[in-house]
Backbone as numpy.savetxt, mean C-alpha at the origin, in Angstrom:
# Nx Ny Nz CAx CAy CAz Cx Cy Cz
10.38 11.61 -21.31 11.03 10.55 -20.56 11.00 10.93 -19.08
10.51 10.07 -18.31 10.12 10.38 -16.75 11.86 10.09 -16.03
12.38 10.88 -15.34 13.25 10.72 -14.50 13.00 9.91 -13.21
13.62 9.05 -12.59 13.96 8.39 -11.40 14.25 8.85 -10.12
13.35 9.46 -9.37 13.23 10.28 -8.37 14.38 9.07 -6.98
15.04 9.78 -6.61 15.26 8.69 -4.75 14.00 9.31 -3.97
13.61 8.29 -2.92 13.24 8.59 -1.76 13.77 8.31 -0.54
13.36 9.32 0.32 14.33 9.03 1.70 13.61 7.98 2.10
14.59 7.04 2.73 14.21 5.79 3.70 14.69 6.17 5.30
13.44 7.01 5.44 13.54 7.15 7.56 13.66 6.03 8.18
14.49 5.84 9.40 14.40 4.91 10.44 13.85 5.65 11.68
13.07 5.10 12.47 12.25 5.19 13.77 12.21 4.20 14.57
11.56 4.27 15.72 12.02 3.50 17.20 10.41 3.32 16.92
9.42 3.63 16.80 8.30 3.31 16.98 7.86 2.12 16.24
6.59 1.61 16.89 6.33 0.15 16.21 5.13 0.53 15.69
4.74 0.29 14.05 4.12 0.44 13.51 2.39 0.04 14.09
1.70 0.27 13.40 -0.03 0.11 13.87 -0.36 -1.04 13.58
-0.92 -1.64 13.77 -1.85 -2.88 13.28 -2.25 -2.69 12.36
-2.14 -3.31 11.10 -2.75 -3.23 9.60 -4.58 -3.60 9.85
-5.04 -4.09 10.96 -6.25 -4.32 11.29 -6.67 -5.47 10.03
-7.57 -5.26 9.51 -8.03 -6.14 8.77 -7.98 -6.29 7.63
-7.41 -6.92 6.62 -7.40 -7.36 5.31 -8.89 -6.56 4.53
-7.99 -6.10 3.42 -9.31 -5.31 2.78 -9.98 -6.50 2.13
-11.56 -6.82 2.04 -12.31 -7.80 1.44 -13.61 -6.66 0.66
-13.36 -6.75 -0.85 -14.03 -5.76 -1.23 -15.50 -6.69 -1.45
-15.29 -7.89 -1.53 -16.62 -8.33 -1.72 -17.51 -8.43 -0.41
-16.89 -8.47 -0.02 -17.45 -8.85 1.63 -18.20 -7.26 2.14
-17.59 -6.33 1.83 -18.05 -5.16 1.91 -19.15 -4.82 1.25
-19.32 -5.27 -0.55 -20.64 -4.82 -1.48 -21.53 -5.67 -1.24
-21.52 -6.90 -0.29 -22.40 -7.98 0.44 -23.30 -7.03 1.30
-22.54 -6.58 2.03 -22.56 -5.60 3.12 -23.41 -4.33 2.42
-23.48 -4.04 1.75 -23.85 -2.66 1.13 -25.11 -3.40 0.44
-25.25 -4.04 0.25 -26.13 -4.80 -0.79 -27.37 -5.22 -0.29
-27.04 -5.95 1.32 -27.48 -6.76 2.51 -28.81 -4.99 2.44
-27.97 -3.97 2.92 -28.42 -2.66 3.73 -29.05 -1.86 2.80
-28.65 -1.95 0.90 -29.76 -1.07 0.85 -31.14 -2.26 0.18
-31.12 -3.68 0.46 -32.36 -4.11 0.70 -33.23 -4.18 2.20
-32.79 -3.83 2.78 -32.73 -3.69 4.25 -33.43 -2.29 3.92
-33.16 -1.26 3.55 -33.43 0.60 2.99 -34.59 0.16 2.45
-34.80 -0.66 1.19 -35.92 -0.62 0.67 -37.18 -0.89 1.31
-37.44 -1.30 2.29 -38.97 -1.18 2.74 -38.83 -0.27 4.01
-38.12 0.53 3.88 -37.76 1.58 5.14 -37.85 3.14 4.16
-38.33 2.84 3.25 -38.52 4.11 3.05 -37.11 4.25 1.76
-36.37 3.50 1.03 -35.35 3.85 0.20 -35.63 4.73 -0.67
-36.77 4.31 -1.69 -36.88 5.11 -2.63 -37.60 6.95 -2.40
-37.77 6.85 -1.30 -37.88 8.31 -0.88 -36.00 8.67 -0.52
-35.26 8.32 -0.56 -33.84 9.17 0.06 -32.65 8.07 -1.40
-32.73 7.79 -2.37 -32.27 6.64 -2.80 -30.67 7.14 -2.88
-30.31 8.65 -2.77 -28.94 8.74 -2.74 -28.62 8.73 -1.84
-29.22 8.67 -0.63 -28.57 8.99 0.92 -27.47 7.42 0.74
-28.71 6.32 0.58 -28.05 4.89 0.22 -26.75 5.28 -0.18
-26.64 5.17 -2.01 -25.54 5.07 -2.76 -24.16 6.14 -2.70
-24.71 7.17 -1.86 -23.60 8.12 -1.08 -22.93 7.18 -0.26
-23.37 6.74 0.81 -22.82 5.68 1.99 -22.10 4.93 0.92
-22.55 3.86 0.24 -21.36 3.08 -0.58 -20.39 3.66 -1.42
-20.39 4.67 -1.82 -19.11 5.27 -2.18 -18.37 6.09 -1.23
-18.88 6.19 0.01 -18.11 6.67 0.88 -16.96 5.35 1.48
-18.05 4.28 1.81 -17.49 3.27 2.42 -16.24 2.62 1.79
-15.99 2.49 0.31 -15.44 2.02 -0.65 -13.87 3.02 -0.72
-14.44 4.56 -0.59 -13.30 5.17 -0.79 -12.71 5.57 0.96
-12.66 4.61 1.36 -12.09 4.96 2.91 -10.54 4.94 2.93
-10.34 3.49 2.03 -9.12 3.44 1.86 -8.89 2.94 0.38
-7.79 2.30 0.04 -7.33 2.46 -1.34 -6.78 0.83 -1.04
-6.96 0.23 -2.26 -6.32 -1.52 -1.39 -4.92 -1.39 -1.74
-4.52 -2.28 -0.35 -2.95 -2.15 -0.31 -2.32 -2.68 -1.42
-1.36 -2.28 -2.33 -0.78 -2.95 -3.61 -0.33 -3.85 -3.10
-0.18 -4.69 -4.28 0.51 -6.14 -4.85 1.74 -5.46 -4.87
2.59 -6.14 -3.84 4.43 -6.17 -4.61 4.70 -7.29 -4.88
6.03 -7.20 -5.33 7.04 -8.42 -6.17 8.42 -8.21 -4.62
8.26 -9.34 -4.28 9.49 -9.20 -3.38 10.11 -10.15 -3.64
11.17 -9.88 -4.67 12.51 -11.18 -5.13 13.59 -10.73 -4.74
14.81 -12.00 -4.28 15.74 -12.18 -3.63 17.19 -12.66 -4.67
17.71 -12.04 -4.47 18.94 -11.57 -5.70 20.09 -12.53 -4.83
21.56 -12.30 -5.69 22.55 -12.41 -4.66 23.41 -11.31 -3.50
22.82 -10.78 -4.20 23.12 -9.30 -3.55 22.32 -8.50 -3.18
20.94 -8.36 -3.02 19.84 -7.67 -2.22 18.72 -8.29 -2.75
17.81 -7.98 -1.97 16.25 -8.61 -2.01 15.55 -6.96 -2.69
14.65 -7.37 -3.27 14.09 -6.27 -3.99 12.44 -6.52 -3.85
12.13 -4.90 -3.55 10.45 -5.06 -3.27 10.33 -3.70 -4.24
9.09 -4.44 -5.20 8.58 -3.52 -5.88 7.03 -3.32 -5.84
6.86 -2.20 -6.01 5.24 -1.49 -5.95 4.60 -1.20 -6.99
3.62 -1.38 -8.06 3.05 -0.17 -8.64 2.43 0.44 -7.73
2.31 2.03 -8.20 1.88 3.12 -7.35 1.03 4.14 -7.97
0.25 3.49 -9.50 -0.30 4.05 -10.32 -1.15 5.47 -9.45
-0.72 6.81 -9.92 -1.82 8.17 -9.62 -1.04 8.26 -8.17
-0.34 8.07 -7.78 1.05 8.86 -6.56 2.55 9.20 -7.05
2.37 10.11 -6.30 3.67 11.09 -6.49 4.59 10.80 -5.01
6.02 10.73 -5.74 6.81 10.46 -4.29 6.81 11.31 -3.25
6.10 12.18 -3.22 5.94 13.32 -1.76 4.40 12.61 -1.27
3.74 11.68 -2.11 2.79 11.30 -1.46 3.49 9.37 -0.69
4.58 8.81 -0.41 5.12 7.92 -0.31 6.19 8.11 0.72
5.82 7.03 1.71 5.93 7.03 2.76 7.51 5.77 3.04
8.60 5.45 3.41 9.50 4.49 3.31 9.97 4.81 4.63
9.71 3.90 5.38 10.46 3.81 6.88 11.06 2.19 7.25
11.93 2.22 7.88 13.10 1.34 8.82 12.32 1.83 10.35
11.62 0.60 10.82 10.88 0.46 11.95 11.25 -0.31 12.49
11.76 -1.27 13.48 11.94 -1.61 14.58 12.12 -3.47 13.69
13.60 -3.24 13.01 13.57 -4.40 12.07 12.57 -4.85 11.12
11.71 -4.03 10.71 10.81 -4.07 9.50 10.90 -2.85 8.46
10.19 -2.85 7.64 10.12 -1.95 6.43 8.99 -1.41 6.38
8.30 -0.32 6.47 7.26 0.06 6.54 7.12 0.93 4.67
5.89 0.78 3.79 5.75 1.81 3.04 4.19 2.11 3.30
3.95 3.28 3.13 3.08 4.20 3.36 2.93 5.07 1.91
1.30 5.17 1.69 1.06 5.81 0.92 -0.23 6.27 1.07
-0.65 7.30 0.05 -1.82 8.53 0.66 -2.12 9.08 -0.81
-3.27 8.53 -1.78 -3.97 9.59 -3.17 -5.18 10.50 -2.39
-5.30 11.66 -2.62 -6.19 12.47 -2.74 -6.04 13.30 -4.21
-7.66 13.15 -4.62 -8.32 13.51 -5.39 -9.71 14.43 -4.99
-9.65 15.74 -5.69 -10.54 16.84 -5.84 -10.74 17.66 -7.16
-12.31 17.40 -7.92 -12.57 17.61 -9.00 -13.95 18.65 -9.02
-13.97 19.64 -9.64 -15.19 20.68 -9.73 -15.34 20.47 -11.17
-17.09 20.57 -11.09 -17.72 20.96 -12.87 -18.47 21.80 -12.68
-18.06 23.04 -13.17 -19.52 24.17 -13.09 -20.14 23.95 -14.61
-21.51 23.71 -14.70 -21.78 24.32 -16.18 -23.29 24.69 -15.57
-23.47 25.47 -16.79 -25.35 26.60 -16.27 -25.94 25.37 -15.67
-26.72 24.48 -15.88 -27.33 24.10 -15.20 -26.91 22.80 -14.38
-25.59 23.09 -13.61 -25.00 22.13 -12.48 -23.92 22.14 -12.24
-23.63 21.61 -11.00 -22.22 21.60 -9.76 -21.82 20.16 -9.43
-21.20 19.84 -9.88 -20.56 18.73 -9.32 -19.27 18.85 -8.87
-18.99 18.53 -7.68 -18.03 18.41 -6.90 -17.94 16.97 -6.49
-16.03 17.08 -6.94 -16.09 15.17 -5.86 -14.59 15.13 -5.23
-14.50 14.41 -4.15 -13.30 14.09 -3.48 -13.37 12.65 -3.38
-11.75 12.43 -3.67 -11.67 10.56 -3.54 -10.30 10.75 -2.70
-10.01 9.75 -1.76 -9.39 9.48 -1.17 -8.89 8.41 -0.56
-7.47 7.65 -0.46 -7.47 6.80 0.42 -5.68 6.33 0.90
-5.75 5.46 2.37 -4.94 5.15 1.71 -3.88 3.71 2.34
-2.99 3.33 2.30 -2.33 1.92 2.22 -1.30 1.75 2.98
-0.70 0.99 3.61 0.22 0.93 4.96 0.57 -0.62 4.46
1.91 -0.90 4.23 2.71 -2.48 4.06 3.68 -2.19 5.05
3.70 -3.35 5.31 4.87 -3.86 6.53 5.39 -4.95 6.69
7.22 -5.16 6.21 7.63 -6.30 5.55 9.14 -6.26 7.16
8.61 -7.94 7.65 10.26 -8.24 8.28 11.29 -8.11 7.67
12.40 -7.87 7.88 13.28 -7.84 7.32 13.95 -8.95 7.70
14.55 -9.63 6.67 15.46 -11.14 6.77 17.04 -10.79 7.49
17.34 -11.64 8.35 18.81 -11.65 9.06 19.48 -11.18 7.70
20.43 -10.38 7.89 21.34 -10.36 7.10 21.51 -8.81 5.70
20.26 -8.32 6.04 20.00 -6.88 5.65 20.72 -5.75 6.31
21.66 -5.19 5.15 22.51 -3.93 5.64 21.64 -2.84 5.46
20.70 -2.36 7.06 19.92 -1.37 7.20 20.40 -0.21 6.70
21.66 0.28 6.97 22.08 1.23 6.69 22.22 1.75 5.06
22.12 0.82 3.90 22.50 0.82 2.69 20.75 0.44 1.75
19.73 0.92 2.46 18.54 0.48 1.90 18.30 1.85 1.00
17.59 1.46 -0.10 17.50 2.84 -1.04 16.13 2.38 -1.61
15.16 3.53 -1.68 14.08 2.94 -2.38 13.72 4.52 -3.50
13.38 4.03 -4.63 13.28 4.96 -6.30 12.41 4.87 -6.47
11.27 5.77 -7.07 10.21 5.91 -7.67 10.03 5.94 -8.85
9.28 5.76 -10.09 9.72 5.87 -11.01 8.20 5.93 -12.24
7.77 6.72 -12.44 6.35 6.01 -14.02 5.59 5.26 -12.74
5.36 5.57 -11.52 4.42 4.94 -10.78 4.82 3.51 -10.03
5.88 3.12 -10.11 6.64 2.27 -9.79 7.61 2.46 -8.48
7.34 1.52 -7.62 8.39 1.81 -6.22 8.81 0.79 -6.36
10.65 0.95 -6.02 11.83 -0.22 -6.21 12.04 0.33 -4.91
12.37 -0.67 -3.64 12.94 -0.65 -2.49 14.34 -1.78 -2.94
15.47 -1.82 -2.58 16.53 -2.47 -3.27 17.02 -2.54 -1.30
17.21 -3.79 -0.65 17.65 -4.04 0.63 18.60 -4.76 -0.02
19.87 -4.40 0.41 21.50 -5.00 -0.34 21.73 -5.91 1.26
22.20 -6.75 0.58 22.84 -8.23 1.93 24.09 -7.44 2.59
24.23 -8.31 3.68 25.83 -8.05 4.11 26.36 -9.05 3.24
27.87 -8.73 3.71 28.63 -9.46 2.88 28.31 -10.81 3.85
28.36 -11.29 4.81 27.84 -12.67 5.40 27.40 -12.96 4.40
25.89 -12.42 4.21 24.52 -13.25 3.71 25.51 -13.48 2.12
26.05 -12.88 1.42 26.20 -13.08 0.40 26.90 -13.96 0.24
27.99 -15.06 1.15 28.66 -15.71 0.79 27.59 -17.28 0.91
28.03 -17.87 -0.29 27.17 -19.69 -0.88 27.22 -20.33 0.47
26.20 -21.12 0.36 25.69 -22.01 1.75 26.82 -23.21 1.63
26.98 -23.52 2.65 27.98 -24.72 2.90 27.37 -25.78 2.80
27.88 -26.50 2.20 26.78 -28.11 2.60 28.01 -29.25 3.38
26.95 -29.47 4.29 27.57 -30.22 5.49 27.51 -31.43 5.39
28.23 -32.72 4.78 28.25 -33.96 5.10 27.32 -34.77 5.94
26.32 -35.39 5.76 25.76 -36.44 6.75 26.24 -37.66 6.99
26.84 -37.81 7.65 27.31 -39.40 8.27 26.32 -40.01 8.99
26.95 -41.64 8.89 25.56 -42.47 9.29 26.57 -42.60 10.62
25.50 -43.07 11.52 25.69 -43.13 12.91 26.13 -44.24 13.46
């Protein structure tokens, strides 16, 4: 039975990076696809791994940013992660400049010796989310748990936000 790790949720003055561009994995093997027919009358099949090295380099640059679930309770808004193959020392939870930052980082390193061969491989990558935070979030009371590969960020309301919306009468004029 896996235990329920906390993680610290840092706050900082700095303003996070530009997420730059939306990962598009197809748009990329277009791209890879485009170049090693482009390779082939340049000489491919004389170097044909130099090619297929480059696309698994290109591919493992980064890791695509997960899918969360961000639902809104009466009492806190909840963002969840799978985080399948990370460990919470590899997980990143910051309070940035009225946003939520999570950060995460897999590295992978694998050796095969046998008599006749070496294979060595490294995979790596990794993922940066960055969520506004809604009026009414008690910064101070944010807690986020790890869990079987699973990140629960739990942002609890003030008591404001928690009290029922008023509904206001319309009169005709």
């Amino acid at each position: 039975m896996a235990t329920e790790t906390k993680l610290p949720v840092t706050k900082s003055t700095t303003t996070p990076a530009p997420a730059g561009e939306p990962w598009r994995p197809f748009q990329a093997l277009k791209n890879e696809i485009d170049q090693i027919f482009d390779d082939f009358g340049n000489g491919f099949w004389n170097r044909p791994f130099q090619s297929l090295a480059r696309l698994e380099r290109d591919f493992s640059k980064s890791i695509a940013a997960p899918a969360v679930d961000v639902v809104e309770g009466d009492k806190a808004y909840e963002i969840t992660a799978e985080l399948p193959g990370l460990d919470e020392k590899n997980i990143d939870v910051k309070l940035i400049n009225g946003g939520l930052t999570i950060k995460g980082e897999k590295r992978e390193e694998t050796e095969e010796t046998k008599k006749d061969y070496y294979v060595s491989e490294r995979r790596y990558g990794s993922f940066e989310r960055y969520f506004t935070l809604p009026d009414g979030v008690n910064a101070d009371k944010i807690e986020a748990t790890f869990k079987n590969g699973v990140l629960k960020v739990v942002l609890p309301k003030t008591e404001e936000a928690q009290k029922p919306a008023k509904t206001i009468n319309v009169k005709a004029a």
